[in-house]
N, C-alpha and C positions, 0 to 999 in steps of 0.2 A: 451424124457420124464423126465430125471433126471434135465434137465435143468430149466424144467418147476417148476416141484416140490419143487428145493431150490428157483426158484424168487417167487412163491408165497408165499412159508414161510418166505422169506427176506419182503417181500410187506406187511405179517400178523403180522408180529415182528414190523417195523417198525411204522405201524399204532397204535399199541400196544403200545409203546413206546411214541410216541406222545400223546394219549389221556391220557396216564400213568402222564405223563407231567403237562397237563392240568388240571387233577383231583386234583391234588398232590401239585400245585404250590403255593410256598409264596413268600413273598416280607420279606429280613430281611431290619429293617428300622431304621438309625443312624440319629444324628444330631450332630452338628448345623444346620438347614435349613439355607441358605444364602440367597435365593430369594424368591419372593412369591411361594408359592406348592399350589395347589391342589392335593389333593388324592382322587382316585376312586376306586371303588369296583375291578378294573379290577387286581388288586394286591393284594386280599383278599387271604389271610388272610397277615396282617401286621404284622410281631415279631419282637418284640423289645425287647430289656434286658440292654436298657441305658438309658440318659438321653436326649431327644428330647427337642433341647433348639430352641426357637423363639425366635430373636434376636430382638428389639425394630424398625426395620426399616421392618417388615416383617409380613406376613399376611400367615396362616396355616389354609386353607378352605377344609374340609374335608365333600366330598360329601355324599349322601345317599349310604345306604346299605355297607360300610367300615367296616368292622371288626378289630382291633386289641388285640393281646395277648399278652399281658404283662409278661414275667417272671422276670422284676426287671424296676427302672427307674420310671422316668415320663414326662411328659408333663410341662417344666419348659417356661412361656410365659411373656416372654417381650414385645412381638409384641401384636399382633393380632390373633384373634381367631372368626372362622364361621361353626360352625357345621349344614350341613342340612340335616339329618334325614326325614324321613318320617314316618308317621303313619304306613306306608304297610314295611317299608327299613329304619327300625332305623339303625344308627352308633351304634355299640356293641364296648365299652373298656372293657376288664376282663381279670384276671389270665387265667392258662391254667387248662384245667378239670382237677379236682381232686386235687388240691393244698389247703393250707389252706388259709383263709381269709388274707387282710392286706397284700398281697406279693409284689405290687408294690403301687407309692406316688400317683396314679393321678395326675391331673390338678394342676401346683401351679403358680400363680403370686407374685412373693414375693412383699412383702413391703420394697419399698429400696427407697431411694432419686431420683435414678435413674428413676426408672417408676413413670413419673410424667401422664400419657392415656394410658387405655388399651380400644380395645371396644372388649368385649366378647358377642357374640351368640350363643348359643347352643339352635335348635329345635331337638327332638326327639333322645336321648342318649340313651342309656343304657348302662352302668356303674355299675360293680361289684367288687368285692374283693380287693379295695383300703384301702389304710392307711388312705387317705381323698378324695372323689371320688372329689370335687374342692378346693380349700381352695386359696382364692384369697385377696389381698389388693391392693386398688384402692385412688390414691388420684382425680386423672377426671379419665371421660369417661363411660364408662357404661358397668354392666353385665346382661344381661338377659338369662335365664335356663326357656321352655318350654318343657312340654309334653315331660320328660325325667324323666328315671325311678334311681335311685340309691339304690344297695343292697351291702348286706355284707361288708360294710365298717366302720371304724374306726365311720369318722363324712362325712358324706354324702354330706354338701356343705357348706361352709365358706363363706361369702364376709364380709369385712370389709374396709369401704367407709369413705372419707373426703367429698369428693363433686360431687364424683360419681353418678349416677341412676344407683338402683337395681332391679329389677322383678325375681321373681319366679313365674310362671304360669301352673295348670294344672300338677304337676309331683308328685312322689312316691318316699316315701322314707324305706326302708322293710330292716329288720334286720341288719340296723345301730346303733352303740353305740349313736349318736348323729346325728339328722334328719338332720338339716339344722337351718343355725346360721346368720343373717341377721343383721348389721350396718347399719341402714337407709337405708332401702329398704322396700319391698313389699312380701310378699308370701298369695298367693291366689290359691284357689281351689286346693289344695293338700294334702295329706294324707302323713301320718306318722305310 
């Protein structure tokens, strides 16, 4: 009878621990990506606290429903970029609860000699408490930002284009110092 009693409590711990596991589980997330990545929710929630660089020969497709938390760093894109959000399973990027605004860079494509194409897609974001929720320069290629929301940041979305095609479609921009700033592009149906 005692024998019983510890396997069952070994059997109830055990399952405890696993689901404990489960509930609890993150993905800490470093760069440089070296090959193409997708990410999926299935690593939710992602932390980060560096600088997640996309090398020019590389492509960072970030599926529906993705959450990340930023407590420093950003998304520094040389490559490539596809965010596919959903209406029902936006991509969430934000601080972590209770921080102040402005604690990580967001999205940046710098402007260098080097990045001669970028193509950026971003459907259905949500994006908070950046220093710049995108801030991009493009001499080719293309950035399009749909039905994606941006708050509490610095300046909510930058592109600055040579020869690039811009679109902003459909997105919000809510208690940014600066909505969104557009170099020969397009911003339609969106609020400020």
């Amino acid at each position: 009878n005692y024998m019983y009693k510890a396997m069952k409590q070994s059997i109830i711990l055990i399952a405890f621990l696993l689901v404990g596991g489960m509930i609890f589980s993150q993905t800490n997330l470093s760069g440089p990506f070296r090959n193409d990545t997708t990410l999926t929710s299935t690593g939710n929630p992602y932390l980060v606290n560096t600088r997640l660089t996309v090398p020019d020969t590389v492509t960072l497709t970030i599926e529906d429903g993705v959450e990340f938390i930023f407590t420093s760093g950003d998304i520094y894109l040389l490559g490539n970029l596809n965010i596919n959000g959903t209406s029902s399973s936006p991509v969430i990027m934000r601080g972590p609860t209770g921080t102040p605004s402005n604690n990580w860079d967001g999205i940046s494509v710098p402007g260098t000699s080097l990045l001669k194409s970028a193509t950026i897609n971003i459907k259905y974001l949500n994006l908070s408490n950046a220093q710049n929720g995108i801030s991009a320069s493009l001499e080719t290629g293309s950035c399009s930002v749909l039905h994606s929301n941006f708050s509490d940041c610095g300046t909510g979305l930058r592109v600055d284009t040579i020869k690039a095609n811009s679109i902003v479609d459909s997105c919000s921009f809510t208690l940014c110092a600066v909505g969104a700033i557009i170099a020969d592009g397009t911003i339609q149906h969106s609020t400020f």
